[in-house]
VEXKE-56297 format. One line per 5 residues: their letters; for each residue x, y, z of C-alpha. Coordinates in Angstrom, 1 decimal, padded with zeros to 4 digits. Example, Ala and Ser with C-alpha at 12.3 -4.5 7.8 and 13.67 -1.06 7.14 Angstrom:
as	012.3 -004.5 007.8  013.7 -001.1 007.1
***
This chain:
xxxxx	065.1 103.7 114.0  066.4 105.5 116.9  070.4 105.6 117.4  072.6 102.4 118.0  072.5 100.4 121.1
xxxxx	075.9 100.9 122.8  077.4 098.5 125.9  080.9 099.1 126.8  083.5 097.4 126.7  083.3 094.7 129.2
xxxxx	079.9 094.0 128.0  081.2 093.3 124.7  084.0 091.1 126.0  081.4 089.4 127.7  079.0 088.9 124.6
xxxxx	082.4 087.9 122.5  083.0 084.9 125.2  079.8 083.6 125.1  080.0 082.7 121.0  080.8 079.4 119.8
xxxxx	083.9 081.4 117.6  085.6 083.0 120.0  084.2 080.4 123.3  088.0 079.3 124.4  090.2 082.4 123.9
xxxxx	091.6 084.0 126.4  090.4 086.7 127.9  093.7 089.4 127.6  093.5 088.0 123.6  090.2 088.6 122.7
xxxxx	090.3 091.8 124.1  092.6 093.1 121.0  089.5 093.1 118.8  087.9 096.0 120.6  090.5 098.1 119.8
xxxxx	088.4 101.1 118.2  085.4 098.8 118.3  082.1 100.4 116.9  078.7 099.5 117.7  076.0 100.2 114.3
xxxxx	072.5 099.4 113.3  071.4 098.8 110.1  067.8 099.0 108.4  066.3 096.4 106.5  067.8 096.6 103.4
xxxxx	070.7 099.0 104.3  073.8 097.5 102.5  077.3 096.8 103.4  079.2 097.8 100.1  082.5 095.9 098.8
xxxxx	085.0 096.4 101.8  088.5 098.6 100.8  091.4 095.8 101.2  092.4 095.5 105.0  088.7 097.5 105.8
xxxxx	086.9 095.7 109.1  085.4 092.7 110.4  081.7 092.6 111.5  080.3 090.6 114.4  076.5 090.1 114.2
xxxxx	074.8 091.0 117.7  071.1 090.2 116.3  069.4 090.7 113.2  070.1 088.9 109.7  072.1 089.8 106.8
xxxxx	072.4 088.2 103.2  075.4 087.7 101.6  075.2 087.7 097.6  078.2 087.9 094.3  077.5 089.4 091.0
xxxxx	076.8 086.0 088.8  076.8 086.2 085.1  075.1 089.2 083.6  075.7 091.1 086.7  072.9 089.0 088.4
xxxxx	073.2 088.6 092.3  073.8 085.5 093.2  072.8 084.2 096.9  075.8 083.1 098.9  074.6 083.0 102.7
xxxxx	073.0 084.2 105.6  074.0 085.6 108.2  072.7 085.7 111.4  073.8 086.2 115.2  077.0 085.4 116.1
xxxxx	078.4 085.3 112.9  081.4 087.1 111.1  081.5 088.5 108.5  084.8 090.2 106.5  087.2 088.3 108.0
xxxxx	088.8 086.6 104.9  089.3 090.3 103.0  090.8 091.4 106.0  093.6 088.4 106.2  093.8 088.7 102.7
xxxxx	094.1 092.8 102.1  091.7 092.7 099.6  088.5 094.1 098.9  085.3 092.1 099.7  083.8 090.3 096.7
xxxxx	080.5 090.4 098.3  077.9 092.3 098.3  075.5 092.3 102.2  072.4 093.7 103.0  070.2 093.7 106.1
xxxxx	067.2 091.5 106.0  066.5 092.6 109.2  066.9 095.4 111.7  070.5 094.5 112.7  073.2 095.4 115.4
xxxxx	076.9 095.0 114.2  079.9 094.9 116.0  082.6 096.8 113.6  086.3 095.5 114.4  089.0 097.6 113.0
xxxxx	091.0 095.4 110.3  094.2 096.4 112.2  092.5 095.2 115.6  091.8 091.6 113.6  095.0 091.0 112.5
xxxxx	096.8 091.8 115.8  094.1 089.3 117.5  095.2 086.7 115.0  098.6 087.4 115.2  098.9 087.6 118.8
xxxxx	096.1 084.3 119.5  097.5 080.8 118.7  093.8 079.5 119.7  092.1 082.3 118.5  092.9 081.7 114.6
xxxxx	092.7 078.0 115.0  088.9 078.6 115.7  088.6 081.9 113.1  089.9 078.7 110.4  087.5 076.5 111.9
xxxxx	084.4 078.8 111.4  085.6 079.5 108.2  086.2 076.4 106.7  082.5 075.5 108.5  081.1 077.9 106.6
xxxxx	081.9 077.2 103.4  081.0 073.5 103.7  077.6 074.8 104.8  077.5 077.1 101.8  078.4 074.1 099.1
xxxxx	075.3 072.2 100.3  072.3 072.1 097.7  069.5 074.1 099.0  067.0 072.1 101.0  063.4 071.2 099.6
xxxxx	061.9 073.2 102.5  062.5 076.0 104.2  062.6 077.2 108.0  059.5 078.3 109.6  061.4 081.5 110.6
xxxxx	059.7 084.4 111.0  056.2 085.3 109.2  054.1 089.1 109.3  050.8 088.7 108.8  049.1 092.0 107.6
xxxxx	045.7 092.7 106.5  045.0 093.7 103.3  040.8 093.6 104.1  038.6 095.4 107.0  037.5 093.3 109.4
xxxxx	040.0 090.6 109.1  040.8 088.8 112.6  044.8 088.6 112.7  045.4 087.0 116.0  042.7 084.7 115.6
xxxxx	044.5 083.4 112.5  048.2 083.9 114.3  047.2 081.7 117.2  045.7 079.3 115.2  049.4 079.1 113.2
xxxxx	050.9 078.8 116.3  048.4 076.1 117.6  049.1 073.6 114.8  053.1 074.5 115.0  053.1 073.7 118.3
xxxxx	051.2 070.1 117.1  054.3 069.7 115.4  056.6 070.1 118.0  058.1 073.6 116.8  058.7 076.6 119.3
xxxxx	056.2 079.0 118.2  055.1 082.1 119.5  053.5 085.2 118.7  054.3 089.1 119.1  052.3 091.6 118.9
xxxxx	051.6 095.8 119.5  050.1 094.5 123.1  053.7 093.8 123.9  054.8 097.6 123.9  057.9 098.9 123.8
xxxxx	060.0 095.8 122.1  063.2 096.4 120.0  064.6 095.1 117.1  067.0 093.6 119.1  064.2 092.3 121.4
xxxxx	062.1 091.2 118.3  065.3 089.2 116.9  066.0 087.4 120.3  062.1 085.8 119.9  063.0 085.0 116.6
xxxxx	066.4 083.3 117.8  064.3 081.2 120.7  061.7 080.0 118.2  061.0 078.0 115.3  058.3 080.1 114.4
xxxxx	057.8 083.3 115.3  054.0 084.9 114.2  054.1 089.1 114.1  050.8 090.3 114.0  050.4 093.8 112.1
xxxxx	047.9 096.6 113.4  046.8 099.2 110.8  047.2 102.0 113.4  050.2 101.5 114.8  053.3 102.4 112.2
xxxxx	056.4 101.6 114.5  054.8 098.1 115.3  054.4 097.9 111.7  057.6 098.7 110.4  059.3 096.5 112.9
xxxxx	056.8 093.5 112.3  057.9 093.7 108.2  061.4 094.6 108.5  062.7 091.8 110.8  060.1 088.7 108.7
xxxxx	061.2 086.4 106.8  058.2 086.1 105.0  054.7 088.1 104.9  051.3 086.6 104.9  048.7 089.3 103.3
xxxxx	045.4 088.3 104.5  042.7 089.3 102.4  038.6 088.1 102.8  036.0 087.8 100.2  033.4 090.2 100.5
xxxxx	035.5 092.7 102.5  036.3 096.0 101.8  040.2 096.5 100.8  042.6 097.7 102.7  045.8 099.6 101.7
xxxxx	048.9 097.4 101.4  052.4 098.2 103.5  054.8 100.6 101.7  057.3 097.6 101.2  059.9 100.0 099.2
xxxxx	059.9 102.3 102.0  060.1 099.6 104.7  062.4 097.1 103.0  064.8 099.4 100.9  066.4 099.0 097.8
xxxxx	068.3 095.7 098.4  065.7 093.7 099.8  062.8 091.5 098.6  060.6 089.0 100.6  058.5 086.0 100.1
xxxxx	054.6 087.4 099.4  051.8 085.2 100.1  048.1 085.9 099.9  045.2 084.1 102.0  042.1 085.0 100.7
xxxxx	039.6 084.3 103.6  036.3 082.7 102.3  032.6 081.3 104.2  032.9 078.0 105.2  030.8 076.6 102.7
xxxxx	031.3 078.4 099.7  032.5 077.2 096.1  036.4 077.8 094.7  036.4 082.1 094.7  038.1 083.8 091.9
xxxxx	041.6 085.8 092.7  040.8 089.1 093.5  041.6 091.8 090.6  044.7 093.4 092.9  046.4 090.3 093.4
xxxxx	046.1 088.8 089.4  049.2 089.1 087.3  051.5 090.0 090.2  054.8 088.8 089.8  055.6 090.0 093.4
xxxxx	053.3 087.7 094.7  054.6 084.1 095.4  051.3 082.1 096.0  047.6 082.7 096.7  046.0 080.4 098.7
xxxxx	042.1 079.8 099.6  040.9 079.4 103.5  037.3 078.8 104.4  036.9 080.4 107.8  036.4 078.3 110.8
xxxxx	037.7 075.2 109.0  040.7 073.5 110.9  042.0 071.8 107.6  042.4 074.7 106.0  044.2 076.7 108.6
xxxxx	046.7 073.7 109.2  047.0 073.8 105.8  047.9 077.6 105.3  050.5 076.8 108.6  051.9 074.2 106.4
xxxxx	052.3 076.4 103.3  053.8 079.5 104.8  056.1 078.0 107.5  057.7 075.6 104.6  056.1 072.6 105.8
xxxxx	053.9 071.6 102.8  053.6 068.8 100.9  053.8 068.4 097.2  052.8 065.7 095.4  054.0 065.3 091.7
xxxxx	052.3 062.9 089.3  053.9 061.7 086.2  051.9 061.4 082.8  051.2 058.0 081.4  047.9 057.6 079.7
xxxxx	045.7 054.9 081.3  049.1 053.9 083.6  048.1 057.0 085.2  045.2 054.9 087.0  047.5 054.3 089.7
xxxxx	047.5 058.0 090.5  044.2 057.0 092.1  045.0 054.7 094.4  048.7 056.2 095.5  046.6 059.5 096.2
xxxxx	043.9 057.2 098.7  046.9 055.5 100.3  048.8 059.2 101.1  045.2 060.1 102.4  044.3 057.0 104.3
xxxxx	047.4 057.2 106.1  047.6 061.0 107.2  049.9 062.3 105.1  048.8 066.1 104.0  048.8 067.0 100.1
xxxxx	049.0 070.6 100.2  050.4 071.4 096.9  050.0 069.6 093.5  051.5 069.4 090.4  051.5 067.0 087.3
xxxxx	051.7 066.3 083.3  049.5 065.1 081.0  047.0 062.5 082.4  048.8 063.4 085.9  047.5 066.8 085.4
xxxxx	044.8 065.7 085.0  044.2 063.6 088.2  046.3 065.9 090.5  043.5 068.6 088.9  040.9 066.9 090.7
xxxxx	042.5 066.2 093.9  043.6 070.0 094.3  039.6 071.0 093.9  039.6 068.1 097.3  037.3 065.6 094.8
xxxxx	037.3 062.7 097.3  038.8 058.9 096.4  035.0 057.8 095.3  034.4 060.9 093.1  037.9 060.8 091.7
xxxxx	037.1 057.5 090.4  033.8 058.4 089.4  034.9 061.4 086.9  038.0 059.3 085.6  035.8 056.7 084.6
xxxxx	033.2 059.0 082.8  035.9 060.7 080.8  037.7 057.7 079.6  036.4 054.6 080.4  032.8 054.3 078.9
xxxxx	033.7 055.6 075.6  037.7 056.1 074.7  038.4 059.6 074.5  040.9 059.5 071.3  038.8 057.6 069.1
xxxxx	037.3 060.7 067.2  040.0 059.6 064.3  040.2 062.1 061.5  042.4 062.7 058.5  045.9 062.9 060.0
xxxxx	047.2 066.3 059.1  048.2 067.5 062.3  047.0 064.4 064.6  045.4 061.0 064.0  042.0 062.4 066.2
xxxxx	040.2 065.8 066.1  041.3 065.6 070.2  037.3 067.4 070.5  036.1 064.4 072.8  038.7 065.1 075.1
xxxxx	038.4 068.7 075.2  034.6 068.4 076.1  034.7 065.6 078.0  037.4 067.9 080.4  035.1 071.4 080.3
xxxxx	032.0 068.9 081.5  034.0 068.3 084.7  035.8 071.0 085.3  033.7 073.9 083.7  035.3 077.7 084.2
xxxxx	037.6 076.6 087.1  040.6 078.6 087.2  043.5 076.9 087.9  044.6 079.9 090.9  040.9 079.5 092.3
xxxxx	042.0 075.7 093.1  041.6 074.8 097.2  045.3 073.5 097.1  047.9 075.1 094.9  048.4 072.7 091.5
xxxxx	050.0 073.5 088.2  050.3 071.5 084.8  053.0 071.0 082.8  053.0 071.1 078.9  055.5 071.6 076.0
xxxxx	056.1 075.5 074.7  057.2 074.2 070.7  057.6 077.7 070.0  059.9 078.5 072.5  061.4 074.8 072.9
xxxxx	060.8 075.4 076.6  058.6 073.5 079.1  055.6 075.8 080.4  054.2 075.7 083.6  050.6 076.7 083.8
xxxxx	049.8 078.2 087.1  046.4 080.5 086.2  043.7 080.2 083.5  040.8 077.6 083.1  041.9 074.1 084.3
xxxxx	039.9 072.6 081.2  042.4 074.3 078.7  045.7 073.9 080.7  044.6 070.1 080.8  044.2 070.0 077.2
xxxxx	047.5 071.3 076.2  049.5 069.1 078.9  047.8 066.0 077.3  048.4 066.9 073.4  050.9 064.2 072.4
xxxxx	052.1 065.3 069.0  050.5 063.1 066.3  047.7 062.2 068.3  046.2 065.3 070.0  046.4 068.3 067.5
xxxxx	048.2 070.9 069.7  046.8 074.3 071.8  047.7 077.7 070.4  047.8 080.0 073.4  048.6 083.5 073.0
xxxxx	050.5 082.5 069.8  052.2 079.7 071.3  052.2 076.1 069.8  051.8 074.0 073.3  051.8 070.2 073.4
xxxxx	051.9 067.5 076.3  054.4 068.4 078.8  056.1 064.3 078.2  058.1 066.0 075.5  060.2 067.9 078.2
xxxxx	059.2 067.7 081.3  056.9 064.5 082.0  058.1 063.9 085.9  058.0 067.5 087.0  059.7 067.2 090.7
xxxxx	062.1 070.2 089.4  059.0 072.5 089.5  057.6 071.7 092.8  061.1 070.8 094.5  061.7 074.7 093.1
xxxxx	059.4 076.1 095.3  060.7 075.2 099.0  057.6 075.3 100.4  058.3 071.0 101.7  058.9 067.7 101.0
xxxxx	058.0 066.5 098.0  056.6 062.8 097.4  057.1 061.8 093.4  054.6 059.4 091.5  056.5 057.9 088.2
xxxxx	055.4 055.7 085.5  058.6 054.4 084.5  059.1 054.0 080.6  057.9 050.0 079.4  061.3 047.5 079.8
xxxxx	059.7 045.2 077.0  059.0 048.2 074.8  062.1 046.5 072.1  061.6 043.2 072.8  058.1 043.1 071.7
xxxxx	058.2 044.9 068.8  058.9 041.1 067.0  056.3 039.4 069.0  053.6 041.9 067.6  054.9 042.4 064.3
xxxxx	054.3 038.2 063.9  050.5 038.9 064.8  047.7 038.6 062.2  046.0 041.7 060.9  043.3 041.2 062.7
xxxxx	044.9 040.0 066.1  047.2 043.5 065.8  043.7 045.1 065.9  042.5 043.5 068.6  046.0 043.8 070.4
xxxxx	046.1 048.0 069.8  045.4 048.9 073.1  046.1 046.5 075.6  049.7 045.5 073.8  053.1 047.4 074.8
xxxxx	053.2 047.8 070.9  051.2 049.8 068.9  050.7 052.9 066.7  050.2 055.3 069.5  052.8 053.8 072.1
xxxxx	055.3 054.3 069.4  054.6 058.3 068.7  054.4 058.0 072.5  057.5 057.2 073.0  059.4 058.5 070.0
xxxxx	057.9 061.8 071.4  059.1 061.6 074.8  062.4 059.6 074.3  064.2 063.2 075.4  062.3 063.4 078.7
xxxxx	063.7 060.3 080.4  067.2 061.3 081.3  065.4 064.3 082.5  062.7 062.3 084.6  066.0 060.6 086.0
xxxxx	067.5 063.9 087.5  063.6 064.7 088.4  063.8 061.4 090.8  067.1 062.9 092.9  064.8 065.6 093.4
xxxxx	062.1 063.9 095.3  062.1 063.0 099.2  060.0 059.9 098.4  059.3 058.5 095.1  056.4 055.6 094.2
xxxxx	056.7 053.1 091.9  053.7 051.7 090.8  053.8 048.5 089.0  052.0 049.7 085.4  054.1 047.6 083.1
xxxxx	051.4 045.1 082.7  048.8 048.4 081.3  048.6 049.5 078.1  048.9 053.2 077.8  045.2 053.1 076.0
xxxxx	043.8 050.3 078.3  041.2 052.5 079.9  039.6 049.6 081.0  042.3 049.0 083.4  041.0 051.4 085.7
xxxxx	039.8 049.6 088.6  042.5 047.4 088.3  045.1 049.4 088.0  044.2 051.8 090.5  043.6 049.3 093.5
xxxxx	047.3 047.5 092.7  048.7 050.9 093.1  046.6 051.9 096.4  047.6 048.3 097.9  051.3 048.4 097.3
xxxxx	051.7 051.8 098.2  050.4 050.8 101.7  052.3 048.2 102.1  055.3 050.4 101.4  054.0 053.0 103.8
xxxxx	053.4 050.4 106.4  057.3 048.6 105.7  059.2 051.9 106.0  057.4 053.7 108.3  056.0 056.2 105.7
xxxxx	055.0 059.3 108.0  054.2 063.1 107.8  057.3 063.3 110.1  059.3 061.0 107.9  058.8 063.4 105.0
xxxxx	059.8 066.7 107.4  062.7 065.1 108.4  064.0 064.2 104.4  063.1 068.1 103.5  064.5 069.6 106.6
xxx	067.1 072.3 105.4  070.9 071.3 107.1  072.1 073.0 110.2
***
């Protein structure tokens, strides 16, 4: 970066009257602060150490700093951002003490640096000036003690190519196209708009929602500035392509910085799931890979959704055949516009969720449902109960026929499963490896399904822990998230006399369809210590559905049809009642401010 940007004084004074802080002081007041006043520019990722007691006060011209505080085991712990027109050292200053904090650019940034003698004179001197230094404050820390929003802003994204030949504008334009749908101020920058600052670069980022810099390979300068001053960075990648070298992020970004890293592969229109590239497998730097088929307008929404922090996530709770109304809740969200960009489920939830993140349509989804469980029950292959009443081979085979060697990454819409880790008591979220397998272990109920050993790991169904997993996609902030539970049976207790007065013969009869039997109990003795966690799980969501399942038995696969047009009916007349929208859903996630 070339030296700091100065403006004199009465520019400053002028800049310093303009900000919703300092907006009514007088003139001849705010003046005191630019007593030995210092104009800087930081790097991304340049720091701003612990301040000495009574050190200075910064005013944020453009750019964006992070705040953080060393949490337990000396790990950093994110306070705030900080962005233009904010302050930043003001309480160490008051208090003559050094700054707890730790900042660091995560942008190019212009500071003004106010001598701590300055600040207190202003204060000292300016009745209304401290009244609306308190008044900031105080706003600030409210902000601060908020919980963190399910999504996050669009901001500020850099796409760079990581494959010859790949079209970035195309792709930026098209971002911009289906923000702009939305009713967000988009725009994009590029190297064709020559000579721009960081300063420049941050005021486009301060008039937009979204702001789309496109990278060029040849031009270094553009680049550096494109990566420095994002929020995020798109890599986009294309099958078939030759590679291309990635940016020298430790160079660009410092030490003290770290960004969101998502990957687009870029794929033919028509072609089948495509496995992760090699360079991108196992990279814990990498926050999600997603799959776009060129020329499809779906998909590119899609990817506009997912990196601006507008995508949906649907969750769906395990259940056994209750799980049915998965079916007809995932038709309704379909039928009535609402995206599902990102999946995520347990056990038999997995399992449908699976399906719809490989884009199986309503018809086929019912279709493959029925052929695994319905004409012949998939836990009848009963064996001598040493580690489970069945062999749980049926089931196995029965999910490798209809999902084969998918990988889980190689899905068309993001998904994970969740089972049960026994060996580490600790739920485990699957997000790579073959769907068949990941399916298997998130549907092993203890004494029915013998569990999967992975890697030396004991896994079981992901009820035991985990068995409405909103935590895990509410974690991500990538959008609102819409919830599908299958609340625990009311009658569970009060039917336990009503089936233990049956006949031998009419208890046999009854073992499916009844609240009561043999498997429902190891069911629910099983995941007894999930509910209170399925409770907090529901604060989570921006919408949660309620199918009415009571009425199913947890093996009544015959309930299919049934059970899966209930739920699609009452979920549309819920969407229909309370004006159930994509907007709606934007509008619960949208982070405060």
């Amino acid at each position: 970066m070339s030296g700091p940007t100065q403006f004199t004084r009465d520019d400053t004074l002028l800049w310093l009257q303009h900000l919703d802080i300092f907006s009514d002081v007088p003139e001849d007041e705010l003046s005191l602060l630019l007593d030995g006043m210092e104009w800087m520019e930081l790097r991304s990722g340049d720091p701003i150490g612990a301040g000495d007691a009574g050190g200075h006060v910064y005013v944020v011209r453009y750019g964006s700093l992070g705040s953080t505080l060393a949490g337990p085991g000396g790990v950093a712990v994110e306070i705030a951002a900080i962005g233009p027109g904010e302050i930043l050292g003001q309480i160490s200053v008051i208090a003559s003490v050094a700054r707890p904090t730790n900042v660091v650019a995560l942008r190019h940034s212009g500071l003004l640096r106010v001598e701590g003698a300055a600040f207190r004179a202003f204060l000292a001197r300016s009745h209304r000036g401290t009244l609306q230094v308190m008044q900031h404050l105080a706003e600030s820390l409210v902000r601060n003690l908020k919980p963190k929003a399910r999504a996050i802003r669009p901001g500020s994204i850099a796409l760079v190519a990581v494959a010859q030949g790949v079209d970035l504008m195309a792709i930026a334009r098209a971002l911009v196209a289906d923000a702009g749908r939305q009713g967000l101020a988009a725009e994009v920058l590029s190297n064709i708009d020559l000579g721009l600052t960081a300063a420049e670069v941050s005021a486009a980022q301060m008039l937009n929602d979204l702001t789309i810099m496109v990278t060029c390979h040849d031009d270094l300068f553009w680049n550096e500035l494109c990566i420095a001053n994002a929020d995020r960075l798109l890599y986009v990648d294309a099958a078939g392509h030759g590679p291309m070298p990635e940016p020298r992020l430790d160079r660009i970004l410092g030490a003290g910085r770290r960004v969101q890293i998502d990957v687009a592969t870029l794929c033919p229109q028509n072609s089948p799931p495509q496995p992760v590239p090699a360079r991108w497998q196992g990279r814990a730097d990498i926050s999600m890979h997603l799959h776009v088929r060129e020329g499809r307008v779906a998909d590119l929404e899609f990817l506009g959704r997912v990196v601006g922090g507008r995508a949906v996530g649907l969750v769906l709770a395990g259940g056994g055949a209750r799980g049915f109304a998965h079916l007809g809740v995932i038709r309704a969200l379909r039928e009535a516009g609402i995206p599902i960009d990102l999946l995520g489920g347990t056990s038999m939830g997995a399992i449908i969720a699976a399906g719809a993140a490989f884009e199986w349509d309503n018809a086929e989804l019912m279709e493959r449902m029925r052929q695994v469980f319905v004409i012949n029950s998939p836990v009848n292959d009963y064996t001598l109960p040493l580690i489970a009443l069945t062999r749980g081979n049926k089931v196995a085979v029965r999910l490798r026929q209809h999902f084969g060697e998918l990988a889980i990454e190689n899905a068309w819409r993001p998904f994970f499963a969740v089972s049960t880790n026994l060996s580490t008591c600790r739920p485990h979220v699957h997000t790579h490896g073959p769907v068949w397998r990941a399916l298997r272990a998130t549907s092993a109920l203890p004494g029915i399904l013998p569990p999967v050993v992975e890697q030396g790991d004991v896994l079981v169904d992901g009820a035991i822990m985990n068995n409405f997993p909103v935590d895990v996609m509410s974690g991500l902030r990538r959008g609102p998230v819409v919830g599908v539970d299958i609340q625990a049976d009311a009658r569970f207790a009060s039917e336990i006399g009503e089936f233990e007065a049956m006949n031998m013969y009419r208890r046999i009869r009854a073992r499916s369809d009844h609240p009561v039997n043999v498997f429902s109990v190891i069911s629910r003795t099983a995941t007894a210590s999930s509910l209170t966690h399925g409770k907090h799980c529901r604060t989570l969501a921006d919408l949660v559905i309620d199918p009415e399942v009571r009425h199913v038995g947890l093996l009544n696969w015959r309930s299919l049809v049934d059970t899966a047009e209930s739920a699609y009916a009452s979920t549309m007349a819920r969407i229909e009642a309370e004006g159930v929208s994509y907007a709606s859903l934007l509008a619960a996630a949208a982070p405060p401010g």
